[in-house]
N, C-alpha and C positions, 0 to 999 in steps of 0.2 A: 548251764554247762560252764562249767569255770575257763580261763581264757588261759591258754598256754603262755607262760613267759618267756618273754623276747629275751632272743639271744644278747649277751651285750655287746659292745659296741664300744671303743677304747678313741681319744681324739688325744692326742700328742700336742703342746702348744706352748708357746712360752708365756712365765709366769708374768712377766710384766715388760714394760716397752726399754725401760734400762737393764733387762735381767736377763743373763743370759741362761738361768734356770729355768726348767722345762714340766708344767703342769701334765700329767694324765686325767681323763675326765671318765669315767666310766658311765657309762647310760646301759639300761636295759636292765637287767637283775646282774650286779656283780655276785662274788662268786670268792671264797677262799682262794682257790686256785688262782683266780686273776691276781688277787691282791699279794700273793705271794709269790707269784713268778714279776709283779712289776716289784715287790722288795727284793728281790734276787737283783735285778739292773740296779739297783740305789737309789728307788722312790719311799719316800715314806709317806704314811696316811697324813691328811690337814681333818679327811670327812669320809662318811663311809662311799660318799661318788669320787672325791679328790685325792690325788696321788700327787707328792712333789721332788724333782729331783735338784738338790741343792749343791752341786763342788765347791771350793775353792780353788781347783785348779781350770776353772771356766771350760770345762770341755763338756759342759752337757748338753749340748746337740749332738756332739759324736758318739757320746755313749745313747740316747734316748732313739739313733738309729740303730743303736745295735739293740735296743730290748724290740725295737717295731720288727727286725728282722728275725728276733727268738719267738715274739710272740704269733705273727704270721705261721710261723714255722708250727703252733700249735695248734691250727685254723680257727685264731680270734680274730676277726677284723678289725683294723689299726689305721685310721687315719692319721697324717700329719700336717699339723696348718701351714700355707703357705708362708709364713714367715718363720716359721722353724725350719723350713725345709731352705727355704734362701740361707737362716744361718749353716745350717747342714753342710750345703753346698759351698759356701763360702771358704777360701783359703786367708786364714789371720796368720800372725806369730806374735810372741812377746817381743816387746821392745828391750833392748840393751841385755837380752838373754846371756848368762853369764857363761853358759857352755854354748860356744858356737858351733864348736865341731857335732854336735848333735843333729843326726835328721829329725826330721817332724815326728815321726814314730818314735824315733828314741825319744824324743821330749816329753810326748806324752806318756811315754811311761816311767820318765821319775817323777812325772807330774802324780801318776793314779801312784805311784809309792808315798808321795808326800798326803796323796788322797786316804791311802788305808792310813798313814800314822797318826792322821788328823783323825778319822772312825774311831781308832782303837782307844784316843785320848779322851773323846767327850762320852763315846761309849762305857768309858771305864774298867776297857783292859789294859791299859798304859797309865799306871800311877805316875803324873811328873812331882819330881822331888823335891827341886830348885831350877831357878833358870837364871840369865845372867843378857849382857850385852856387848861383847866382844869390842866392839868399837866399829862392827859394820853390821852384826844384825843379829838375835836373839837366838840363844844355846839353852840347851835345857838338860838336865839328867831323868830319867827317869825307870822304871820296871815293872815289865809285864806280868800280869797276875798268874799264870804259867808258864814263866821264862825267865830271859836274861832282864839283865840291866844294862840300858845304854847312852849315849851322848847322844844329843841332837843338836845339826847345827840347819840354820836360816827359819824363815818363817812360809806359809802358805803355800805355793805350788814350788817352791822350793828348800821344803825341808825335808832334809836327809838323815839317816843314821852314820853318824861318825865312828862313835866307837862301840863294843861290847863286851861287855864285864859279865862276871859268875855271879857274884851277890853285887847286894846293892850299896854295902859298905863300900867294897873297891871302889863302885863307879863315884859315889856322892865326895868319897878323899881327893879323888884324882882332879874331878871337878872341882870340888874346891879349891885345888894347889892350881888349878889352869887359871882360874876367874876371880880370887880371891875376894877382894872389898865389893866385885858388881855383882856377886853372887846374891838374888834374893828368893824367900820359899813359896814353892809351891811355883804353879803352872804361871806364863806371863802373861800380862792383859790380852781380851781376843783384838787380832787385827779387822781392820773396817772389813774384808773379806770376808772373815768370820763372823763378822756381828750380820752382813746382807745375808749370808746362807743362813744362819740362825732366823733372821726375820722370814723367809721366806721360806723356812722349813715349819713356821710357828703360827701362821698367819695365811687367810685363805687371798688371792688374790686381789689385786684394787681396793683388800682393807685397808692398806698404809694410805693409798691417795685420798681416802676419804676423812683422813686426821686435819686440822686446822693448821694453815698457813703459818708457823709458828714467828714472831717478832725478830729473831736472829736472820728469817729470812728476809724480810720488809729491809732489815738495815741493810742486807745485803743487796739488795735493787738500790735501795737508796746510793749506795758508796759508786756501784755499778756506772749507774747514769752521771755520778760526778765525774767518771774516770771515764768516759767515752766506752765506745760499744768494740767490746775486746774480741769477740766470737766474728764481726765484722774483718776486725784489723788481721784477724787469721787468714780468713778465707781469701782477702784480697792481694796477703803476702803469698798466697801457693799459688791463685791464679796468675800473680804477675813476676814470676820469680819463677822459674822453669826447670830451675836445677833441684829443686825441693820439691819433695814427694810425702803424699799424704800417705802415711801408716796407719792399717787396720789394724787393731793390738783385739785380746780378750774382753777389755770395756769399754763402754759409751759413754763413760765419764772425762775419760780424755782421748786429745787427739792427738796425733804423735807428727813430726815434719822432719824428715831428714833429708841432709844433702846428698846429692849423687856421687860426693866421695865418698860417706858413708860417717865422716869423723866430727861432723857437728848434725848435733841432734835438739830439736825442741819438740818440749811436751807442755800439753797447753790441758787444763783442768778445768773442766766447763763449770761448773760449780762448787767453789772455792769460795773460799768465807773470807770477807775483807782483811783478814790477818794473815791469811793462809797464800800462800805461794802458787799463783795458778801461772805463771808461766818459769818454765823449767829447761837451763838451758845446760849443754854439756857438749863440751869438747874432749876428743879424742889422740891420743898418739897413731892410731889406725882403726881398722873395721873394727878389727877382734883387739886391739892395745887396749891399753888403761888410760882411764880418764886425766886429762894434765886441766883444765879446769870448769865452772861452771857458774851459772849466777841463778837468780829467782826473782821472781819480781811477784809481787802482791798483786790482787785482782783490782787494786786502788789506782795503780798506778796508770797515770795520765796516760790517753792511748797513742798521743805522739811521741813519747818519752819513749812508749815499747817499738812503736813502728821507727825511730831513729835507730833503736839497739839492732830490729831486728835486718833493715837495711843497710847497718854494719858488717853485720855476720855474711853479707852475700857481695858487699861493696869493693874484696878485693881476692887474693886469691884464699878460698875457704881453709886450705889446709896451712897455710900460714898464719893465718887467725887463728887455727884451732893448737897450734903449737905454741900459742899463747907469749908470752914475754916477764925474763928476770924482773923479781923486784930490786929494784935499784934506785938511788937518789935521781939519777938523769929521767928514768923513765915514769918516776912517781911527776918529777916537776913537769915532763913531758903529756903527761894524760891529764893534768890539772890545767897547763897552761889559757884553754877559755876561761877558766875559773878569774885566774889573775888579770888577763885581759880586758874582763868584764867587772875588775876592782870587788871583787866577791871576799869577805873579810874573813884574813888568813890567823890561823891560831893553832898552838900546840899545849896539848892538856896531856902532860904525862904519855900513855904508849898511843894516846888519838892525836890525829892532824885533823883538823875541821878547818872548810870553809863554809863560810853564810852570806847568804842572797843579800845585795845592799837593800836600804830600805825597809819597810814594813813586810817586805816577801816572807813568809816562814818556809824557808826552804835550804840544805845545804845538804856536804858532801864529806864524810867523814874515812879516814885511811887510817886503820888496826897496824901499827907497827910490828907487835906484840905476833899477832894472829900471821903476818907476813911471814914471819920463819918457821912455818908449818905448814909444807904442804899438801897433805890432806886434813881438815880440820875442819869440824861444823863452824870456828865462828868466821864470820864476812870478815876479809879483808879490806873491801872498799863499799861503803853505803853512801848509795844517794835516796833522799829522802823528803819530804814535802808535807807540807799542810799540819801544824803541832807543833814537837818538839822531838828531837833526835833521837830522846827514850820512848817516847810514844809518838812516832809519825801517823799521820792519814794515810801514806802511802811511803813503800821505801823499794827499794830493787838493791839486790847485794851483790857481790861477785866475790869469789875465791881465791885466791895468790894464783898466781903468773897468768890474771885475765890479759888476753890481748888490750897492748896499750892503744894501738887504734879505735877499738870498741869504747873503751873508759875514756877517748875524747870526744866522739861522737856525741855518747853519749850527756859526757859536760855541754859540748855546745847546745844541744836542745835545749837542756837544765836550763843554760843560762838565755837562751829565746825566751823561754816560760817566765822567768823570776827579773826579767830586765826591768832597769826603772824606770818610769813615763818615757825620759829622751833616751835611750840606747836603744838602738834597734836591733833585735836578734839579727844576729848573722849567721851564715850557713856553715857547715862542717866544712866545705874547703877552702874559704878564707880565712877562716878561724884557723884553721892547721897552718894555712903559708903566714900568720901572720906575725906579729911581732916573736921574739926568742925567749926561752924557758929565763925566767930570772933567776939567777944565783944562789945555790944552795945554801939554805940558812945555817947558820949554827946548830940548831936545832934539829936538826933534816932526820929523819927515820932511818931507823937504822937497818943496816944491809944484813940480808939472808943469805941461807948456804948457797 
């Protein structure tokens, strides 16, 4: 007597421990209908038991309750693991959300609109034409294979339709006269966003964790342990520092700390590659103002060098640090002055200032004259840096024009604790500050911004 087939049985769960992508598991005899009502919510197959719901705008726990409440609704039985149901239940937001006046609902739905534009592109109903880089974040032209032709502007859970054209001539002219020389063809590289949802849409669960430790990561523990334990020096700046609050953002890749006035914020990048910027700092004109400036500091960088910067940022009143300070000769001599104090050897190369560590220390502190009368600009205006040489450091931490000059001497005075010679003994940031007076603006002195 043949044995009746079990009904099946759906388990909701996330795809991995950093992902906030969300696996269906089907047991018992799946079923066309199943598989096409969890394609209807935005799962696709990995296997004929596996279903995987992949976004870029990180909302797949809140959609992955809405297919368990459709498909209940069809009396499937729908389990959901208790760690999907925590994220479920959990309230996040993005960090530094560029539309504040948004509620949570309204964000999430220019988020699922950035979600369909991203479908219709890898799907292959949105031919992109060309794209470009504006000077804050990736524009694209492109046209629907039954539609118009349109402009896009940002990337991932915030790209939008900008404009809309008839043919695709108008829009590809008009783009071109906007973007001209940064105009290049065809769609622009995927963002890291896009490349985890591709892996995770491609790939069945804990295959990625079962790949080999690859060598970029070995040097990165290596750099890690030279530069002290940074995930430590986080945890113990939020528990003893009370005005700063830890922020739950969309990923586990970083951690976000903002002040209680809301206008200095740090984001910390738990795994960041020895080149790459794991602590990320930015100051604000207010909640919702524009940024006036910001620094980075590499995952190299010595962990007392970070914990001086970051017990600057809270040392005095926060909103007047985040108001930051003119570039000007008084205030460059002013943030250098440990430097000189500690006989650190002073030099002008064209639009650089550099000083270097006496002695055999490889270590100094370089000021972009150049880069100072621009104030928003990728390149650093003041680098401090260590271990190598000034174009290739071991470690370097940067900052932006009108950084707080209290933070840039804080910071010098650590610098010069670390790189002092066998007899000078570091001294602290507030003797260092009352002590001797800025010396005499050289000849040479950098020149003043608007």
């Amino acid at each position: 007597m043949p044995h009746p087939q079990a009904d099946p049985h759906i388990r909701l769960d996330l795809y991995q421990e950093r992902s906030r992508a969300v696996t269906a598991t089907i047991t018992g005899t799946p079923t066309r209908t199943i598989h096409a009502l969890l394609t209807l919510h935005g799962f696709e197959s990995l296997d004929e038991q596996t279903m995987v719901m992949a976004r870029i705008d990180r909302e797949e726990p809140h959609y992955a309750e809405q297919a368990a409440l459709a498909l209940r609704a069809e009396n499937l039985t729908v389990d959901i693991d208790p760690g999907l149901r925590n994220e479920i239940d959990t309230e996040w937001t993005w960090a530094d959300y560029p539309m504040p006046w948004c509620s949570r609902e309204e964000i999430r739905e220019v988020s699922n609109d950035a979600q369909k534009i991203y479908d219709d592109i890898r799907r292959g109903r949105l031919i992109i034409h060309a794209h470009a880089h504006d000077g804050w974040t990736t524009v694209a032209v492109g046209t629907y294979l039954d539609g118009p032709s349109i402009h896009l502007h940002g990337e991932n859970h915030l790209r939008t339709e900008s404009m809309r054209y008839d043919n695709p001539v108008e829009a590809i002219t008009e783009f071109d006269r906007l973007y001209g020389d940064a105009v290049r063809p065809g769609p622009a590289p995927a963002t890291s966003t896009e490349h985890e949802a591709e892996r995770a849409r491609t790939s069945l669960p804990g295959a990625a964790d079962a790949q080999p430790t690859p060598a970029t990561t070995r040097l990165v523990d290596a750099h890690a342990a030279a530069a002290g334990n940074h995930e430590a020096l986080l945890n113990e700046f939020l528990e003893s520092h009370g005005k700063w609050e830890k922020w739950r953002t969309w990923s586990d890749e970083t951690t976000h700390a903002v002040h209680e006035s809301l206008v200095m914020r740090v984001e910390f990048v738990h795994e960041a590659d020895p080149d790459d910027a794991q602590w990320k700092i930015a100051a604000y004109e207010s909640p919702v103002g524009e940024r006036l400036w910001h620094a980075t500091a590499t995952a190299t960088v010595p962990v007392a060098i970070v914990r001086a910067l970051l017990e600057s940022l809270d040392s005095a009143d926060t909103v007047e640090i985040a108001a930051g300070s003119m570039v000007s000769e008084t205030n460059v001599w002013e943030a250098t002055r440990p430097l000189f104090d500690a006989d650190w050897d002073y030099s002008v190369d064209g639009r650089f200032v550099r000083w270097l560590a006496p002695g055999d220390h490889s270590a100094g502190v370089q000021f972009d004259a150049f880069a100072a009368n621009f104030r928003q600009s990728d390149l650093p205006v003041w680098t401090f840096w260590g271990e190598g040489n000034a174009d290739a450091p071991g470690w370097a931490l940067h900052f932006s024009t009108h950084a707080a000059v209290s933070v840039l001497q804080d910071v010098a005075v650590e610098a010069v604790g670390r790189y002092a010679e066998p007899l000078a003994s570091a001294r602290r940031q507030s003797s260092l500050r009352a002590a001797s007076p800025a010396p005499a603006p050289h000849a040479a002195a950098p020149a003043r911004t608007r």
